[in-house]
C-alpha positions in Angstrom: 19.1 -38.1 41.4 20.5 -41.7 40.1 17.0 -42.2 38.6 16.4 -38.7 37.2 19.4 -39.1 35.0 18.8 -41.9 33.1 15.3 -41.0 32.6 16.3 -36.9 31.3 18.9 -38.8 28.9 16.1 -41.5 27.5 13.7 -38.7 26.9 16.1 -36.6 25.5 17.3 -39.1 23.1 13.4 -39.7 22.4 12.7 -36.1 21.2 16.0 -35.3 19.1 15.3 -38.9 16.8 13.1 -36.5 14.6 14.1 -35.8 11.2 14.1 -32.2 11.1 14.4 -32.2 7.3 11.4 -30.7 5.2 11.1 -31.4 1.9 9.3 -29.2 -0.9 9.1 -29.2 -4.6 11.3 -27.0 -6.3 8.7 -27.5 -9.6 6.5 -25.0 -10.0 3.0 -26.4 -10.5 0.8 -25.0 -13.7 -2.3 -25.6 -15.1 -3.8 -25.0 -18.1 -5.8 -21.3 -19.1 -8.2 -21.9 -21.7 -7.3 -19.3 -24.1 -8.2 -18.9 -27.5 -8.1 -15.4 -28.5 -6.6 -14.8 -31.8 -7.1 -10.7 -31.6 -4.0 -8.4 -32.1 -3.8 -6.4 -29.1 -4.3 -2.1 -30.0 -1.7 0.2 -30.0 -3.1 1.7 -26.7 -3.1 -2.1 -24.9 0.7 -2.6 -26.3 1.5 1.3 -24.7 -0.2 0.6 -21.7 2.0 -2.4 -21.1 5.1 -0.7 -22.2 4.2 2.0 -19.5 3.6 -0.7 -16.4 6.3 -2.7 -17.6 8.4 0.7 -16.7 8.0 0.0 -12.7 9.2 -3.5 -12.9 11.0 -4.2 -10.1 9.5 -1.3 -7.9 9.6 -2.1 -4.4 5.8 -2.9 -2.7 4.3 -0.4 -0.9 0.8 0.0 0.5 -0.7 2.9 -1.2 1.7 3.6 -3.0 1.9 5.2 -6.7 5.4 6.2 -7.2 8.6 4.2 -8.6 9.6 4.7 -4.8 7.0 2.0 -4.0 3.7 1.0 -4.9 0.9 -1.5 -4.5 -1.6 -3.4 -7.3 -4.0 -0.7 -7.7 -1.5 2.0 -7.7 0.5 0.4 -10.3 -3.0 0.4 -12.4 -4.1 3.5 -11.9 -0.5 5.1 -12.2 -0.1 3.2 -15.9 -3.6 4.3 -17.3 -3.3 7.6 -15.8 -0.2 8.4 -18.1 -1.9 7.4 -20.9 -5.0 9.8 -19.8 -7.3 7.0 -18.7 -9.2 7.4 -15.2 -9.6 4.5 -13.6 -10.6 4.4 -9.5 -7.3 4.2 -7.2 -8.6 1.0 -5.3 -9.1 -2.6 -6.1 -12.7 -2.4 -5.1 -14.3 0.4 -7.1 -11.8 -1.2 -10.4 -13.6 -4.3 -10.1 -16.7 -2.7 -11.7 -15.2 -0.5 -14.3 -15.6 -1.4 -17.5 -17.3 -4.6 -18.5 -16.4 -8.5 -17.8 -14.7 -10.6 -20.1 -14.9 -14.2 -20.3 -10.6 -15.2 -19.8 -10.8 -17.0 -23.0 -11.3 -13.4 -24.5 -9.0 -11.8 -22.4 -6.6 -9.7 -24.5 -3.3 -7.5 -23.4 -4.3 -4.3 -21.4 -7.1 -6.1 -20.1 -7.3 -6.6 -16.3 -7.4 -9.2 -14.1 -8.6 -9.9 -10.6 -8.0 -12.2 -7.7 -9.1 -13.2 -4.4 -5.8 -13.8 -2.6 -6.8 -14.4 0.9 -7.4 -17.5 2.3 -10.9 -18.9 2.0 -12.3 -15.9 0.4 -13.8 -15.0 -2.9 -13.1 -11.2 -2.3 -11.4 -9.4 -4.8 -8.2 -8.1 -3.3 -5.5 -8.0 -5.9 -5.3 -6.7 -9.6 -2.8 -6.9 -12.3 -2.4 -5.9 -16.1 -2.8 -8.1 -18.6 0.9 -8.5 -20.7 0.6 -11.4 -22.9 -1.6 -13.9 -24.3 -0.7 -17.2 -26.3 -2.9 -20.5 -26.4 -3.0 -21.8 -22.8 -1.3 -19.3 -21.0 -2.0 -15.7 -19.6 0.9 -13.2 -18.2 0.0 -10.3 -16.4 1.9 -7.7 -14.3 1.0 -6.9 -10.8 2.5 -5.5 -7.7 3.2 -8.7 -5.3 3.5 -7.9 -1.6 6.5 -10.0 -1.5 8.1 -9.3 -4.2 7.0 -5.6 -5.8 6.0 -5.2 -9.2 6.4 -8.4 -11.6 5.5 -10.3 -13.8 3.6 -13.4 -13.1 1.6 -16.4 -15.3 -2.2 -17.4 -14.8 -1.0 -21.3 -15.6 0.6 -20.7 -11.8 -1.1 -22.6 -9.4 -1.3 -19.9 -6.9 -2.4 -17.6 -9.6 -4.9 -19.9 -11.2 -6.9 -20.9 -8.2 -7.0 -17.4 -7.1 -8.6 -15.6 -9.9 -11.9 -14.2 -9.6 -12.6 -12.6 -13.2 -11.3 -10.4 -15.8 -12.4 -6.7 -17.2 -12.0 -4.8 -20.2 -11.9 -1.1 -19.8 -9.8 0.1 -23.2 
């Protein structure tokens, strides 16, 4: 028992000499979009915006179409729909409407897809195109985490994850 003790207080000493602190960066890494349009957005892009821009802050929910919870594709077919445009209800039949765009033509009311999930080029996510300026892309989406926001293409996260863009005004 004598030779227990010492031994159970050496080894606890051993494992509590960790540092149990974990540092992170509280800076938000960006990168650069090469942008360039210099097109006005239509009255039916700006609208469209307007419209998503409505269900800010709605809480995510899978499936979900309502300002009582929604997910990406609900949030883009809820926003056209008001304005009379049918789009498909899912992420994988929007990916095909309407034609690609190149994302230095991208323009507001254009959408934009990504592959979120880890080591995966399938598109599972789609947002709405808000604003463009050189170098940088905003776009609206519904986030798991965080429900319906807006988010930049210049965020890391956001920038390694996208797939391509669509035009369907």
């Amino acid at each position: 028992m004598k030779k227990i003790l010492p031994l159970l207080l050496f080894l606890l000493l051993v494992s509590s000499c960790k540092s149990k602190k974990r540092y992170t960066s509280s800076k938000r890494q960006t990168k650069t979009v090469n942008v360039t349009t210099s097109k006005k957005p239509t009255e039916e892009a700006k609208a469209i915006v307007k419209t998503a821009k409505k269900f800010s802050g709605t809480r995510y929910k899978f499936g979900g179409t309502t300002k009582r919870g929604m997910d990406c594709s609900g949030l883009v077919y809820t926003t056209f729909k008001e304005h009379n445009i049918n789009l498909p209800r899912t992420t994988r039949d929007l990916k095909s409407e309407g034609h690609w765009i190149d994302i230095k033509d991208v323009n507001v009311g254009d959408l934009v897809f990504f592959a979120t999930k880890k080591n995966s080029r399938n598109i599972n996510h789609v947002g709405i195109v808000t604003h463009v300026r050189t170098g940088h892309v905003e776009f609206i989406h519904a986030s798991s985490s965080k429900g319906v926001m807006i988010s930049s293409l210049a965020e890391r996260y956001w920038y390694f994850a996208y797939v391509q863009a669509r035009r369907v005004l």
